[in-house]
Each structure stands twice: as C-alpha cells, then as structure tokens.
ROBA-495037 format. One record per atom (N, C-alpha, C, O, CB): residue in one letter; x, y, z. Coordinates in steps of 0.001 Angstrom, whole numbers, plus 524288, in hexadecimal, padded with zeros to 5 digits. Glycine has a CB too. Layout:
N
aXYZ/...
***
This chain:
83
xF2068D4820D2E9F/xF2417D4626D2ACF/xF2156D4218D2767/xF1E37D3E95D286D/xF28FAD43C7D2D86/xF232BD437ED23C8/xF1EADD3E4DD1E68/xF2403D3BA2D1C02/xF27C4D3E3DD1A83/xF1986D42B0D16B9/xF23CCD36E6D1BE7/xF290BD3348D1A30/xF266AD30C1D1590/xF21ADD301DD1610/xF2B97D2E4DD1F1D/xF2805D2F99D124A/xF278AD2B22D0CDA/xF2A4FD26E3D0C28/xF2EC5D2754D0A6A/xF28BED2D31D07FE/xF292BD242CD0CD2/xF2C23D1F99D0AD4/xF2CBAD1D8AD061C/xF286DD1C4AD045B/xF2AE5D1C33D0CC1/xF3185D1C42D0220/xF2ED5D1B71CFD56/xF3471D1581CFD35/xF3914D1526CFE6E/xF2E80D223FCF79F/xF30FFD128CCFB5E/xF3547D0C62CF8A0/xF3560D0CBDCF259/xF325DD0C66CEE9D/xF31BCD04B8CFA24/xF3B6BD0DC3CF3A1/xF3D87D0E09CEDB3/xF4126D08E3CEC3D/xF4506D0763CEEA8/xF4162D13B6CECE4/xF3EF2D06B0CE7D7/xF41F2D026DCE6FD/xF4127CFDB8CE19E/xF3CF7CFE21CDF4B/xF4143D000ECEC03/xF4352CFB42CE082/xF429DCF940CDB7B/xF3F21CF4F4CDC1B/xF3FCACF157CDF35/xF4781CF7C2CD8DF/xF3A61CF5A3CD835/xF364FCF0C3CD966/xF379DCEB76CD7B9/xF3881CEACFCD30B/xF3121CF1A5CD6D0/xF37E4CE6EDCDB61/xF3914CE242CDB0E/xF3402CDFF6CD834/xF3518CDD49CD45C/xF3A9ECE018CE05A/xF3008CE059CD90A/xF2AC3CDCBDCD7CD/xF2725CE221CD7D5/xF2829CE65BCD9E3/xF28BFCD716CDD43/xF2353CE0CECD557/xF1C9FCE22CCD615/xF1A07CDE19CD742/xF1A26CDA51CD44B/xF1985CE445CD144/xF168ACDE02CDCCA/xF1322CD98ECDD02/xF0D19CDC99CDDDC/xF0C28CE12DCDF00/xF1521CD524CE23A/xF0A28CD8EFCDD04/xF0443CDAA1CDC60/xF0248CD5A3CDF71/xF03ECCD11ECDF66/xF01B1CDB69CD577/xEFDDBCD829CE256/xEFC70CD3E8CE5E6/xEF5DFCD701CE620/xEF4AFCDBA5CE688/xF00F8CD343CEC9F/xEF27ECD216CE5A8/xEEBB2CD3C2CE658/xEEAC8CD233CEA97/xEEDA2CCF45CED1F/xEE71BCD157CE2A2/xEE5D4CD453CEC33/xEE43FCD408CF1E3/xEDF4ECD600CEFF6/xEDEA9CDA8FCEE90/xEE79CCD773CF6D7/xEDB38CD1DECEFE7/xED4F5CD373CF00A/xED575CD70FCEB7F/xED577CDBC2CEC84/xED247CD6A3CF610/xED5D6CD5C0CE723/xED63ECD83CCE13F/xED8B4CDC65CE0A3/xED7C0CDF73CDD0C/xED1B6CD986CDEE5/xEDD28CDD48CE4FC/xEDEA2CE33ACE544/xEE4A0CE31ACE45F/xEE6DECE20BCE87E/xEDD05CE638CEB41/xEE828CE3E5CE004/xEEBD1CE2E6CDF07/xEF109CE684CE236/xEF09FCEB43CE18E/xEEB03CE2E4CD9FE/xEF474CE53FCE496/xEF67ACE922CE6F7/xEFB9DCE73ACE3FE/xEFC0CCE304CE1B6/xEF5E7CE9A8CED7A/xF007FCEC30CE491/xF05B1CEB46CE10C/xF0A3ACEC76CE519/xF098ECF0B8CE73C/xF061ECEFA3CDB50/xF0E23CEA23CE685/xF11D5CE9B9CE847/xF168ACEB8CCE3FD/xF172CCE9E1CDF85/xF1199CE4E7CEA4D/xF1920CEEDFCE65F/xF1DBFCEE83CE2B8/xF24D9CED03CE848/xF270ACF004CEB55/xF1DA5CF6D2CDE4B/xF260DCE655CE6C0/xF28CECE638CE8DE/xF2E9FCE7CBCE6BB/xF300ECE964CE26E/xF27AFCE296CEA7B/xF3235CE663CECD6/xF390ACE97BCEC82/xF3A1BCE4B5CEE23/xF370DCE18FCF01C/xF3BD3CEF89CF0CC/xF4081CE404CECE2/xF42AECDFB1CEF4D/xF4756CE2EDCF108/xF49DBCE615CEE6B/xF43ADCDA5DCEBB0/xF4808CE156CF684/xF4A14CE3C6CF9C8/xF4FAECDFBDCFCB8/xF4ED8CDB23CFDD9/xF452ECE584CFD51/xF5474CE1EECFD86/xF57CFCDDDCCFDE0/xF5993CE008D03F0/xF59A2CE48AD059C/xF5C8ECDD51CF8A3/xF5A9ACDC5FD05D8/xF5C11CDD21D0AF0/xF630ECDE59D0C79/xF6579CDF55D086F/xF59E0CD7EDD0D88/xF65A7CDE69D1037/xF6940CDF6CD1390/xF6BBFCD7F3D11C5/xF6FA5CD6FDD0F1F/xF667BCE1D4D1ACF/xF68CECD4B8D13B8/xF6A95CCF54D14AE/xF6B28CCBC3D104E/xF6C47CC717D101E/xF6741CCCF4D1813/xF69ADCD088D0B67/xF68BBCCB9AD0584/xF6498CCBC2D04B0/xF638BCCD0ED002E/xF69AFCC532D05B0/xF6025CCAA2D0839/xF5C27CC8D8D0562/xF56ECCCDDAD03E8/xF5727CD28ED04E1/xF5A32CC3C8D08F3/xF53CCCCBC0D0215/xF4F6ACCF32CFEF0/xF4B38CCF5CD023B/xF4ACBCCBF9D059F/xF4D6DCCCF1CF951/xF475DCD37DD01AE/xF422ACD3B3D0280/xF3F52CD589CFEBE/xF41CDCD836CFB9C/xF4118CD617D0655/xF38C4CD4CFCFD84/xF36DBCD8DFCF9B6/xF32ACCDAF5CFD64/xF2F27CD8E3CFFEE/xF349FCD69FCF39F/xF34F8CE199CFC7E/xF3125CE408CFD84/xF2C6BCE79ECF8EA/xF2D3BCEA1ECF4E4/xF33C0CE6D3D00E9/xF25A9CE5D7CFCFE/xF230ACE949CF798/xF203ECEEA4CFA1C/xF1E46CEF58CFE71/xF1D75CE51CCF3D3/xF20B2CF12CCF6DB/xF1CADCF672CF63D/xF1757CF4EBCF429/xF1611CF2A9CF01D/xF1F0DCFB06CF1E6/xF14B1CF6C1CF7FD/xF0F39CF59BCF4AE/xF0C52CF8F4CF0CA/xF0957CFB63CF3AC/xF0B5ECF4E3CF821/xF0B74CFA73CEC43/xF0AD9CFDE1CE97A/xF03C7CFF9BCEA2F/xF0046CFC55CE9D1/xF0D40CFBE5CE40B/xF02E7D0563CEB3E/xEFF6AD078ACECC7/xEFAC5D0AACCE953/xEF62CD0BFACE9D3/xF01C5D09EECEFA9/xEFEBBD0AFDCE5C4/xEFFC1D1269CE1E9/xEFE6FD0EC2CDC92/xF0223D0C9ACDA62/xF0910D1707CE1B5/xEF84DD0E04CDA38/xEF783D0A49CD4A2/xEFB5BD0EB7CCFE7/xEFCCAD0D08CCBA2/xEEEAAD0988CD266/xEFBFFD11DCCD0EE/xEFFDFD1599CCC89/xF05C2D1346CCB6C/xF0876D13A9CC777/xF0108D1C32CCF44/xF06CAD10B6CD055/xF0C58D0FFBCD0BF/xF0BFBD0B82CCEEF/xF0E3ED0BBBCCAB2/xF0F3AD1080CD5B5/xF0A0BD064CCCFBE/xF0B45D011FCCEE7/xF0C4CCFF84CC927/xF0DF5CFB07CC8B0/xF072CCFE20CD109/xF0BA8D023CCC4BC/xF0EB7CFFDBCBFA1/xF14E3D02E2CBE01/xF17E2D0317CBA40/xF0A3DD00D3CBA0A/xF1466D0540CC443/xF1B65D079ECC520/xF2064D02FACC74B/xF251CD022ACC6D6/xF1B4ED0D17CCB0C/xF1A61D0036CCA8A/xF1DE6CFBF9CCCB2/xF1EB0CF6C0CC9B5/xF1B56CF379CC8A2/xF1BE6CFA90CD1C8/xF2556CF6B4CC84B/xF2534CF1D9CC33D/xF2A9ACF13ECC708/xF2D45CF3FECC9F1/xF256ACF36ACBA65/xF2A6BCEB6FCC4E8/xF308BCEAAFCC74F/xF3681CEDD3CC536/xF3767CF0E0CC19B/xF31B0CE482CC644/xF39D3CEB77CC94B/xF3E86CF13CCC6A9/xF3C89CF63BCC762/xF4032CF895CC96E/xF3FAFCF18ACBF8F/xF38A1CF97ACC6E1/xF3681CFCACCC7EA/xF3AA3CFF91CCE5C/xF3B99CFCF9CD24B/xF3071CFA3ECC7E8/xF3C43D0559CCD70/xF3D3DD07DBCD221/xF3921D0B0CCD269/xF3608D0CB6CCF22/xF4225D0A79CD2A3/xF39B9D0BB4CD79B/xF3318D0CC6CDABE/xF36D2D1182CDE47/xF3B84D1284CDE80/xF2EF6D0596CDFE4/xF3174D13F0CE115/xF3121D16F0CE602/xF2B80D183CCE736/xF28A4D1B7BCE51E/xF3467D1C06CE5B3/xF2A69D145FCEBC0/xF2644D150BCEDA8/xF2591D17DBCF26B/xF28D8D17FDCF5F0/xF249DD1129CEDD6/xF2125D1A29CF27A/xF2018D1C89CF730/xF1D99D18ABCFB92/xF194CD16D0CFA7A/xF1C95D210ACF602/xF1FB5D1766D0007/xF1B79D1232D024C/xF1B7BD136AD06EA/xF1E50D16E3D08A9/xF1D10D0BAAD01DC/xF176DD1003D0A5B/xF15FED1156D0F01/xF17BDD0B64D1187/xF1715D0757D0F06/xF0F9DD138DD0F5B/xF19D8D0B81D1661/xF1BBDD073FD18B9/xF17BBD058CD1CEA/xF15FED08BAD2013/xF210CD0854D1AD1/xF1600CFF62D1CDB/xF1255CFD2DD2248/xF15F8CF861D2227/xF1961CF6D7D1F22/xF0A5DCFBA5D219C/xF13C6CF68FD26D9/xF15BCCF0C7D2A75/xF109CCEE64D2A8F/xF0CD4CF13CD29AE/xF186ECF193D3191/xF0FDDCE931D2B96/xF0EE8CE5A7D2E10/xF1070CE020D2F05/xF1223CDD7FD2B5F/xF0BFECE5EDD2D5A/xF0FFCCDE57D335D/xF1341CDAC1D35DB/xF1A19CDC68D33C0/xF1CD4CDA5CD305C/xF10E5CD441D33F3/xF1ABFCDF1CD35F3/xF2104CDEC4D34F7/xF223CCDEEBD2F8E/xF2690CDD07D2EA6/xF239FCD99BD3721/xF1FF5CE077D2BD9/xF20BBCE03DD2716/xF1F81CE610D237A/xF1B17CE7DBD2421/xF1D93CDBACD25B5/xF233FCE928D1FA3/xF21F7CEDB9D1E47/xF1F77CEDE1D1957/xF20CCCEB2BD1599/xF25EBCF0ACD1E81/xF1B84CF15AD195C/xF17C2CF0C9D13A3/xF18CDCF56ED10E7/xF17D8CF959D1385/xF10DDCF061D1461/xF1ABCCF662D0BBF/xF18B7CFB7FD0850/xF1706CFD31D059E/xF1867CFBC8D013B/xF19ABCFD6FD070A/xF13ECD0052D05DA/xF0F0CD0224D036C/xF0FAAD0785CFF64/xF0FF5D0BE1D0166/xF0B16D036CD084F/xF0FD2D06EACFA1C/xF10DCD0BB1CF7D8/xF0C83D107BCF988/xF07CDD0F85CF960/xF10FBD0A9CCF1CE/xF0E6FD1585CFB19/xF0AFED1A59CFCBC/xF0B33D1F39CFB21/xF0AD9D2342CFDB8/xF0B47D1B3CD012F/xF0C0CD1E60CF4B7/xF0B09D2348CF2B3/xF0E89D21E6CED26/xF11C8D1E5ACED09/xF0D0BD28B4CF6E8/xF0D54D2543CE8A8/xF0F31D2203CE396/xF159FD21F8CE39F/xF181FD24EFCE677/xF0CD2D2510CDD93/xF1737D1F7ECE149/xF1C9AD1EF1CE003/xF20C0D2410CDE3F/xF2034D26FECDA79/xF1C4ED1B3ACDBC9/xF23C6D2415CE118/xF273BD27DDCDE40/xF2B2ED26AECDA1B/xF2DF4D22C1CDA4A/xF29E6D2A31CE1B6/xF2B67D2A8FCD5EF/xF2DD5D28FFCD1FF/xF32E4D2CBECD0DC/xF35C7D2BD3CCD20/xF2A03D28A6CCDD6/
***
C-alpha cells in the first residue's frame, strides 16, 4: 500500500532561514486549536520550482513527508505541489 500525504492550507508567512550559505524556505500555516489558541505550523519547501508559488494568502497543496524528533513533528515537502 503507498499512502500520500498532502497539507492543504492557506499560507500564513514565508520564512527563509541560512545555514552555512545555504538558504532554505519554509512556507508557514497558522493553525487554531480546539481551546482558542494558535500554533504555526511550517512545511519546509524542497521543490526550487515551487517556492515563487509560495506567497502569503497563497492556497497550497503540498505533497509532504512526516518525521519526529524529540516529541516534535517536522514537514518536509516530497514531491512538487499540486495544483
């Protein structure tokens, strides 16, 4: 069985963050909870084709791959965007 996961949702922010001259792009969501309050979650953008797709307001559907560490979930875009 092959499953996909894809996060569809309206982009809150684009953030860009370097690391050893290597620019990587986040495209975050703001996400509202059950209790009131907010979280932001980001996608990390993978796919250099896609990232002048990601603007704020922007609706998305990404294809992403889900990891943990320490108790915490990471996502990783894994394959280009569907439109």
């Amino acid at each position: 069985m092959n499953s996909k996961l894809l996060y569809i949702g309206t982009v809150y922010a684009v953030a860009k963050k370097t690391y050893n001259d290597e620019e990587t792009v986040y495209a975050q969501f703001l996400n509202k909870n059950d209790d009131g309050g907010v979280e932001i979650q980001q996608v990390k953008i993978t796919e250099n084709v896609d990232i002048p797709i990601i603007k704020e307001g922007a609706n998305v559907k990404i294809p992403i791959k889900v990891s943990t560490y320490q108790n915490k979930l990471y996502f990783t875009q894994s394959d280009s965007m569907v439109k």
